[in-house]
C-alpha positions in Angstrom: -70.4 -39.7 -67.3 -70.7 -38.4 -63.7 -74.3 -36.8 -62.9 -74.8 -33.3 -61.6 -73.3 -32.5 -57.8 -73.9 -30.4 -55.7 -72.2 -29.2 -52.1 -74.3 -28.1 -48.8 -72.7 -26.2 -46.1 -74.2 -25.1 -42.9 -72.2 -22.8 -40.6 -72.9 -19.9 -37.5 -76.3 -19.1 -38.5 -79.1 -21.6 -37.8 -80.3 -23.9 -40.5 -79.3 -21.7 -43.3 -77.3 -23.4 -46.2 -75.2 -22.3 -48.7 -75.7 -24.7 -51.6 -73.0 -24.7 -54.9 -72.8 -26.2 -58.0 -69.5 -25.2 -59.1 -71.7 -22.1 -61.3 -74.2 -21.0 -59.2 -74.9 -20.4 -54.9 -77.7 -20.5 -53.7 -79.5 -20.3 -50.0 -81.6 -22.9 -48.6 -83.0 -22.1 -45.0 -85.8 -23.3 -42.7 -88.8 -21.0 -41.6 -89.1 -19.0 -38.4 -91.7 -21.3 -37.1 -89.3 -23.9 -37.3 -86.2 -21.6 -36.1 -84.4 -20.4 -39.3 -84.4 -17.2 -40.6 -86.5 -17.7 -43.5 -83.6 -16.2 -46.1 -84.4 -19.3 -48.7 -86.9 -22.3 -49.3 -87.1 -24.6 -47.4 -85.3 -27.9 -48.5 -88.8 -29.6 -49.7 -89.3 -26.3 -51.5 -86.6 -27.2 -53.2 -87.1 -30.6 -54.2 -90.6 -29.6 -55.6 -89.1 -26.9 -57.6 -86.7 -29.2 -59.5 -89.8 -31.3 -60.3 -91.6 -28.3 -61.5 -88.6 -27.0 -63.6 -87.8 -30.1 -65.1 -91.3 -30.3 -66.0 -91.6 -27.0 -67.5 -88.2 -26.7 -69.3 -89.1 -30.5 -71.2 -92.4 -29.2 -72.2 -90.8 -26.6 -74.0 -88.1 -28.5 -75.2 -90.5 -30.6 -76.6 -93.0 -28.6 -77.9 -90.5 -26.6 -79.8 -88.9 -29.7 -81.1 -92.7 -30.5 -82.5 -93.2 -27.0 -83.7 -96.4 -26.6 -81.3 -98.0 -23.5 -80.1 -96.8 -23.7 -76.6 -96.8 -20.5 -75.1 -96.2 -21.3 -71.3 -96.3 -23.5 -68.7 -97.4 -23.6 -65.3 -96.8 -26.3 -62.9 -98.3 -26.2 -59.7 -96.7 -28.2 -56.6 -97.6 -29.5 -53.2 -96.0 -32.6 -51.2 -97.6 -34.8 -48.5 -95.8 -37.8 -46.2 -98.0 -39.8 -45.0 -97.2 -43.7 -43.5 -97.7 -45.1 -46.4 -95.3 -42.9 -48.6 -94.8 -39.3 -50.0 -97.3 -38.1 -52.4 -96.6 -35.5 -54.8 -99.7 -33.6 -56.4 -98.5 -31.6 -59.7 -100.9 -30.0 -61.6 -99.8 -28.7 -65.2 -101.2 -25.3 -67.2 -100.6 -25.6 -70.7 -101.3 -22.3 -72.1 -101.5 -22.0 -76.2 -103.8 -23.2 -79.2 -103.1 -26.5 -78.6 -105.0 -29.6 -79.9 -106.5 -31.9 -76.7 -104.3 -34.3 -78.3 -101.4 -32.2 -78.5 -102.4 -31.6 -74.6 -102.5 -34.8 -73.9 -99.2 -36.1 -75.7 -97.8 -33.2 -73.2 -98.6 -34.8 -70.0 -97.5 -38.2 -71.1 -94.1 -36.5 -72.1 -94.2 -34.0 -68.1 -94.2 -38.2 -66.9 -90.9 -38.7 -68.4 -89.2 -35.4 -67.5 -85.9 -36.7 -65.8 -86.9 -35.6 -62.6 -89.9 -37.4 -62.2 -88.4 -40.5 -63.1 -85.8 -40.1 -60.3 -88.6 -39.3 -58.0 -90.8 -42.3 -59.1 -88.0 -44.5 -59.3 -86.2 -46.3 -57.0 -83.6 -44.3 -55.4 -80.5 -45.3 -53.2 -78.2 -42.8 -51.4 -75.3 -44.0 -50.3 -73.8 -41.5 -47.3 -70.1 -41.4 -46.0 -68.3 -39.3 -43.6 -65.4 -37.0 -45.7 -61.8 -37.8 -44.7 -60.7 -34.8 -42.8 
């Protein structure tokens, strides 16, 4: 079963990107300081926000599976290179009358949100110039 895919075109306007999924479009863009135009995230923008949605959409999915008092969550997101790697902080607000144990069964299952197991797992891209 192929995976999600997704298409990135850059054209006249500098460093803005129309992104497409076959559903939905979508602009990715770099900012000012940098020489885009700021319309749209900037691409590690949007790698954080697929962590953070994958996070928050298997919380629910689980907590509702459970029957848990989950009202909302809110992950927070911030990414740092450094020589030794990439370090991604998330920090996870669990609001609701949850148990600490219901809490903490809720982070183990944010670690094995299919996102963060692409990101923490070993990942090969294999590149290829289009025929024309």
């Amino acid at each position: 079963m192929a995976g999600p895919s997704v298409s990135a075109s850059i054209g006249g306007i500098d460093y803005q990107v129309r992104l497409e999924d076959g559903t939905h479009s979508w602009i990715a863009d770099e900012p000012a300081s940098l020489g885009g135009g700021d319309t749209g995230p900037e691409p590690a923008s949007l790698l954080l926000a697929s962590l953070g949605a994958c996070t928050s959409i298997t919380l629910k999915m689980y907590a509702k599976r459970k029957e848990w008092p989950l009202e909302g969550v809110h992950v927070d997101l911030s990414m740092k290179s450094t020589a030794e790697g990439t370090n991604i902080d998330r920090r996870i607000t669990l609001t609701g009358a949850l148990s600490d144990e219901q809490r903490e069964r809720l982070l183990q299952i944010a670690n094995a949100c299919p996102m963060h197991k692409v990101l923490s797992g070993a990942i090969h891209i294999e590149s290829g110039l289009a025929p024309q």
